[in-house]
C-alpha positions in Angstrom: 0.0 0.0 0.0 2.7 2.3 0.7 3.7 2.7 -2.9 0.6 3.3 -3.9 -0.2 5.9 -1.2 3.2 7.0 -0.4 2.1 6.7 3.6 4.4 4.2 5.5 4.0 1.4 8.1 4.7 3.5 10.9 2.2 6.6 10.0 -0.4 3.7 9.5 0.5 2.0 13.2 0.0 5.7 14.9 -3.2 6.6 12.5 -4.8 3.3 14.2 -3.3 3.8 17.6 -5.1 7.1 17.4 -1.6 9.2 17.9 -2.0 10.8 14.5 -4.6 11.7 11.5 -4.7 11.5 8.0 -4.2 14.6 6.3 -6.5 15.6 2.6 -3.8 14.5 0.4 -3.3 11.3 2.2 -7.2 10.3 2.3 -7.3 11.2 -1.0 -4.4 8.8 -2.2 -6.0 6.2 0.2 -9.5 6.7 -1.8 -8.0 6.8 -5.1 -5.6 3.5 -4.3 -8.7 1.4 -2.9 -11.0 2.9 -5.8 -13.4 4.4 -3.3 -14.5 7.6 -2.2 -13.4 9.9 0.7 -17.0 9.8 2.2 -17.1 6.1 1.9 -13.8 6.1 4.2 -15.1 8.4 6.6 -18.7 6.3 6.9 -21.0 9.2 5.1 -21.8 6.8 2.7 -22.5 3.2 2.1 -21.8 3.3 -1.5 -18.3 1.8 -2.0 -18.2 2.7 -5.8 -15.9 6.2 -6.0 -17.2 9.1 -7.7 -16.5 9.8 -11.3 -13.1 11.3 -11.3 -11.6 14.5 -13.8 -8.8 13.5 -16.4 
């Protein structure tokens, strides 16, 4: 995942521990790596399909 995100091992361990949060650009690259959408990582949505995206 992290070359696909660009976030390592360790961010992920304190992002789940709770001792740090994501930041826009890393949700984003997590939404866009799991072909989701932001909302649908948050829990806003159930949809799992991501929005259409711009070229």
């Amino acid at each position: 995942m992290q070359l696909l995100t660009g976030i390592d091992q360790s961010d992920y361990s304190k992002i789940e521990a709770g001792k740090r949060y994501y930041t826009f650009e890393q949700c984003k690259r997590i939404a866009m790596a799991l072909n989701t959408s932001m909302d649908y990582l948050a829990g806003l949505t159930d949809t799992k399909e991501p929005y259409p995206r711009n070229s």
